[in-house]
N, C-alpha and C positions, 0 to 999 in steps of 0.2 A: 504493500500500500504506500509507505513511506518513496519505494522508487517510483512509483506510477506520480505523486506527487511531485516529486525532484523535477520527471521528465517535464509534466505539465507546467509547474514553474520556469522551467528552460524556454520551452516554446514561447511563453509568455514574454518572457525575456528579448527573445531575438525579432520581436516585432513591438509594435504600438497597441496594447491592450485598450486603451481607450477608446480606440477607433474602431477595434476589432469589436468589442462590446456596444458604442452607438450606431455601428453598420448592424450591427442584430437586430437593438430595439429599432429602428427606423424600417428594417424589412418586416420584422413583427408586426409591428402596427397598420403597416401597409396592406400584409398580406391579409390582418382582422376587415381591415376595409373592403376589400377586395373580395371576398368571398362574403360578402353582408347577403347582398340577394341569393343567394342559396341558403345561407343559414334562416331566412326570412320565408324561404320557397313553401312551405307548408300554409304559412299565413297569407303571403299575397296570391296563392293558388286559391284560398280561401275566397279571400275578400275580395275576388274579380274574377271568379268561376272559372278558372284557364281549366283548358284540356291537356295533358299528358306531354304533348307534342311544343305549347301556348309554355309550358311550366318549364319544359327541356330547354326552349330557346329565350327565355328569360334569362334563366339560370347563366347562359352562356355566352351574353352578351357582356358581359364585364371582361369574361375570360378573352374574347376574341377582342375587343378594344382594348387591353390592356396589353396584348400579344404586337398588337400594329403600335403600340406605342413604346415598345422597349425599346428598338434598336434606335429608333431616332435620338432617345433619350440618352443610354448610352453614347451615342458618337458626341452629343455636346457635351455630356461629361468629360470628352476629352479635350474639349477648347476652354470649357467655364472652371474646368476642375468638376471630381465629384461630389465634395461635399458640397460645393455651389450647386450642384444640381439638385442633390436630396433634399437642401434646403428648397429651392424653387418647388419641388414636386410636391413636399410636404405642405408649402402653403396653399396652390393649388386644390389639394386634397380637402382642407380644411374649408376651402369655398365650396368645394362640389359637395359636401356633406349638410354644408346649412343650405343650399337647395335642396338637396330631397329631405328634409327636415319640412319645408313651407310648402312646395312649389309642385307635390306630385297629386294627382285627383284621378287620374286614369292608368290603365297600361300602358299607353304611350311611351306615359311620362315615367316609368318604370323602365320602360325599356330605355330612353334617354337617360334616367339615372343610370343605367348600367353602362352605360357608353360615359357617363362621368367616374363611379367605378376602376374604370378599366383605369385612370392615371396610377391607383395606388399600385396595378399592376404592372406597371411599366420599370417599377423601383430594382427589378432583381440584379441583373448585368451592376447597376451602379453601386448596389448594396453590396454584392459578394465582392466587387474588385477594391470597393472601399476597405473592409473589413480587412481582406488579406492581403493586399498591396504592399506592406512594409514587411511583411512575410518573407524568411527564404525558401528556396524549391524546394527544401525538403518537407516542410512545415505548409506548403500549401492549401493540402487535402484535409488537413483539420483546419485550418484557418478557415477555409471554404467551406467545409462544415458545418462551424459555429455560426457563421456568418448567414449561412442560406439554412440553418437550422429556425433562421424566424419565419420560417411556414409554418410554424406553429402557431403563427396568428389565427389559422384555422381555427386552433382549438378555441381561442378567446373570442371567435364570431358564435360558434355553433351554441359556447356553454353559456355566453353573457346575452344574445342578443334574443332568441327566443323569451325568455322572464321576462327581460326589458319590455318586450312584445307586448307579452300576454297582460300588464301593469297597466303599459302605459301607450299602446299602440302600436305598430309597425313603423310609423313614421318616425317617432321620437328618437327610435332606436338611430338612427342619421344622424341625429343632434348631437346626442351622446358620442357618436363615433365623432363629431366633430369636434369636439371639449379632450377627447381622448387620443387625439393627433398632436396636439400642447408638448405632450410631452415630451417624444422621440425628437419634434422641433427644436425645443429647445434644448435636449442632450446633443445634440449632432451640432450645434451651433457653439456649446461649452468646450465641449470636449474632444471632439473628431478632429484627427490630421488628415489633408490632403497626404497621401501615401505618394515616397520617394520615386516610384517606376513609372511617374508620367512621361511619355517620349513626346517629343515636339516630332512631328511626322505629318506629311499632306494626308489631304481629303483620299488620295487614292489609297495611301497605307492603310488608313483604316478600312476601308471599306475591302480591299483586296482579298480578304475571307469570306466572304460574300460570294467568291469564284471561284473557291479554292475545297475538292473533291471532301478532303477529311470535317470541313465543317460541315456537312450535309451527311454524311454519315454521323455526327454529333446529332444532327437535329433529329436524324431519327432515334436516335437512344434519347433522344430529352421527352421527343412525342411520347415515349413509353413510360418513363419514370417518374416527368413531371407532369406533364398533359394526362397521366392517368392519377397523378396525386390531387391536381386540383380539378379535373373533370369530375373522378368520382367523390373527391369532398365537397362540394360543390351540391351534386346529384343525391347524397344519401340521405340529408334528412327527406329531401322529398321521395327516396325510394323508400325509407323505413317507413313512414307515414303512409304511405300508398299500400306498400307490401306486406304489413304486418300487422296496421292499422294500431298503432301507437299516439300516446298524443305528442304534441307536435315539441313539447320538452324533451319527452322522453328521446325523441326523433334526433334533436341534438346531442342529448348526453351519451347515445349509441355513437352517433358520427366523431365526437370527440376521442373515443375510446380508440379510436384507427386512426383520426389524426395527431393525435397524441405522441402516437408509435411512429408513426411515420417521419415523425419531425423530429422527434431522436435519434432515428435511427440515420438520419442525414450526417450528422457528427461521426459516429460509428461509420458508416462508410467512407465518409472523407479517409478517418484512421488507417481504415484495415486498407484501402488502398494507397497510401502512403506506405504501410509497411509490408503488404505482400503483391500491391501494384493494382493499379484500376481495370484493367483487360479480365482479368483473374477474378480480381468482385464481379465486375459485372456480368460476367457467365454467369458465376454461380446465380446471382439475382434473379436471372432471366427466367433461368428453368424454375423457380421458386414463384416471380409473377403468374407463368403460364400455369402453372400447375392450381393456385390457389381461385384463376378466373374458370377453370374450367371446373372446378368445383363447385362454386358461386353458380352457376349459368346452370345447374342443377335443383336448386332453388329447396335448401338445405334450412331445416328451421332456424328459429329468429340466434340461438342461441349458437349455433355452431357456423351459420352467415355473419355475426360478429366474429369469431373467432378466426375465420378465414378471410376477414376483411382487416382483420387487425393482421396477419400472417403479411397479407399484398400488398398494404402500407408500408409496412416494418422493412420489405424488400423494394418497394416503390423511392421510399425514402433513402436507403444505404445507394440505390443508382445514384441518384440525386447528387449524392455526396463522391462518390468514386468517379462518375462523368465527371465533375470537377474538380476534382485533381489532376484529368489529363489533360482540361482547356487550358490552363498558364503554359502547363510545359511546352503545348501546341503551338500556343501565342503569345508569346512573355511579356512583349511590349504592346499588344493591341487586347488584353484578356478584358476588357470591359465592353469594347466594340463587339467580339468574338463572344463575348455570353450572353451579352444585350439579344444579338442576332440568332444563335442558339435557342435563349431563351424563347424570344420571340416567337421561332416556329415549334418551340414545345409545345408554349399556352395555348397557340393555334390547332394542336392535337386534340390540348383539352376542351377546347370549345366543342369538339365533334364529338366526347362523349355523352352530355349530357343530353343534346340533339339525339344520338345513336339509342339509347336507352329509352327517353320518350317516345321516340317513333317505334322502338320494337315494344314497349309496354301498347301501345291506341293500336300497331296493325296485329299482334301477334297475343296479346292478350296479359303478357308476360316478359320480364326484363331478360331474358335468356339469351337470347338474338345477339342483345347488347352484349355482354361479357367474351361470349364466342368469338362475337368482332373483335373485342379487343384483343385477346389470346393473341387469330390468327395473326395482330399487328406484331403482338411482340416476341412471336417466332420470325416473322421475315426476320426481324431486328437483328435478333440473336445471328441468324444467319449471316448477315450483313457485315456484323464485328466479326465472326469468324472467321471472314474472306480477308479482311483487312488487316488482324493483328499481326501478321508476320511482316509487314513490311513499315508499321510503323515501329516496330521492336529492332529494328536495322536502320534505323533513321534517328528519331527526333525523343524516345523513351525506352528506357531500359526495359531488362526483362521482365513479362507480365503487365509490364505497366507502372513501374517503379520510376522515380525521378533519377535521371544522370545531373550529378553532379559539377555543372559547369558554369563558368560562370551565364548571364543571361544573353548577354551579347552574341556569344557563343552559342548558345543554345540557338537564338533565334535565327540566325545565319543558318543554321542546320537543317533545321523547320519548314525555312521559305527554301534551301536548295533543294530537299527531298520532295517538296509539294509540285515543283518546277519539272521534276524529274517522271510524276507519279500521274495515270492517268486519269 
């Protein structure tokens, strides 16, 4: 215990723990915002009669606005600085929260709040390269762990905002999130450093992974690990309440129990692929998602669908974290562009699940359809790393997936020649 200690004091050490800790709370909060209308989904399915289908692309519209807003975001983080941008976004956030506090009366207007929503989505690329930025390569994958470990804001939407609800109405619950943005504002304005690996580089540098073969191989591991983290957190209070017919607390404090896991186990995976390499996690992950949706899509009581939804989190989550441990190494000097845009087309995954799920619950009678689709997504997946880990293991990351020790300059020289080389 005392050395697991030492080590974590080390880590701590060799970066900016201030930064590392207000890059948390500001993704934290974000990400509570961010998934408000899902955590809501049982009440506003309620109070404006949506159908299955009406409920699925509600739900989903924050996810897909907040998906088109990451990579822009990230790239000005690299002109304004990041914490100049977390700042901007966070007050932003705080406006779009006292409008749907006043200003909502219909669906519409719901679905426009989800389109305001999506800014708190947009945080992740800026958060995790904040966080870990003054980080060394060896220390990445937990730095980026802790960091991207504030999707646990999930769990502070699912557990705080139904009560809120049921008190004091569904709108209210806006206001509150907006009074509860303060906080992370003003910690990241105290205490956060701009992190030392800002490179001064043209519009083309950054954007150049945008063309470049292994970043798209990234996004499909992100569609799986994180488009199905916040697809299905997102989607389950209103599948528990549908499926089980639970009331609509209860519906949260089920969904919380998976996100929970899920967002620790982000940390945990950052770890284990640091020290036995990220190619190596995320196999094993794979066959662990696939296996627990094809369970799920069998449609297993209330008590044992927790327990294999807490399983798919728990491996949904360690991807999360193991994927990023290999983007710095990838992109040393552009990792916030590089995950902005990653990101981006994960959350774009996850907007398709909760769409996928309503339309097989109104055509099929039952959520089955949905889970099966997502399985067969994240075996191509699997597939897809398998073709490619040998030739990034001869290039740009040690064996399994482990960080080569060089300096960054170095590395990144390495990175862009093998991408050049690679078709």
């Amino acid at each position: 215990m005392s050395v697991s200690i030492s080590k974590f004091k080390k880590f701590l050490r060799s970066g900016h723990a201030p930064t590392l800790f207000s890059a948390f709370l500001y993704f934290d909060f974000c990400f509570a915002i961010w998934v408000l209308n899902g955590a809501m989904g049982p009440f506003i399915t309620e109070y404006f009669k949506l159908s299955p289908s009406q409920t699925g692309f509600m739900i989903s519209v924050p996810i897909f606005a907040g998906a088109l807003m990451r990579f822009p975001l990230g790239l000005l983080s690299q002109y304004i600085g990041r914490k100049n941008a977390a700042i901007l976004e966070m007050s932003l956030i705080v406006l779009a929260c006292v409008y749907g506090c006043f200003f909502i009366s219909t669906y519409h207007d719901v679905l426009a709040m989800g389109v305001l929503l999506g800014i708190a989505g947009a945080s992740f690329g800026v958060a995790l390269s904040l966080g870990s930025g003054s980080f060394p390569r060896e220390y990445k994958g937990l730095a980026m762990g802790i960091a991207g470990a504030g999707n646990s804001g999930t769990v502070l939407a699912v557990l705080l905002a139904p009560p809120l609800a049921t008190i004091y109405g569904w709108r209210a619950v806006y206001g509150f999130a907006a009074v509860m943005m303060l906080l992370p504002l003003i910690v990241v304005i105290l205490f956060a450093k701009e992190p030392p690996d800002r490179a001064h580089q043209t519009i083309w540098d950054h954007l150049h992974c945008l063309w470049q073969y292994d970043g798209w191989v990234f996004n499909f591991i992100y569609i799986i690990t994180f488009g199905g983290f916040i697809g299905l957190s997102n989607f389950l209070p209103s599948y528990y309440y549908s499926q089980f017919q639970v009331s609509k607390i209860q519906a949260g404090q089920l969904t919380m129990l998976a996100a929970i896991v899920g967002s620790g186990m982000r940390i945990v995976g950052g770890y284990m692929a640091d020290k036995r390499g990220g190619i190596v996690t995320l196999r094993m992950i794979f066959l662990i998602v696939v296996a627990s949706l094809v369970c799920l899509s069998l449609q297993p009581s209330l008590v044992l669908t927790t327990l294999l939804l807490m399983l798919c989190f728990a491996a949904l989550g360690a991807g999360n974290g193991a994927l990023f441990q290999l983007v710095p190494l990838r992109w040393p000097l552009a990792t916030a562009v590089a995950g902005s845009m990653i990101g981006e087309i994960g959350a774009l995954g996850g907007a398709f699940i909760p769409n996928a799920m309503g339309q097989s619950k109104e055509h099929t009678g039952s959520f089955a359809s949905g889970f099966i689709l997502f399985a067969l997504l994240a075996v191509i997946t699997m597939f897809i790393v398998l073709a490619r880990q040998r030739q990034w293991t001869r290039a740009w990351v040690g064996a399994g997936g482990k960080a080569l020790l060089i300096p960054i300059e170095d590395a990144s020289k390495e990175a862009t020649a093998f991408q050049t080389q690679s078709p």
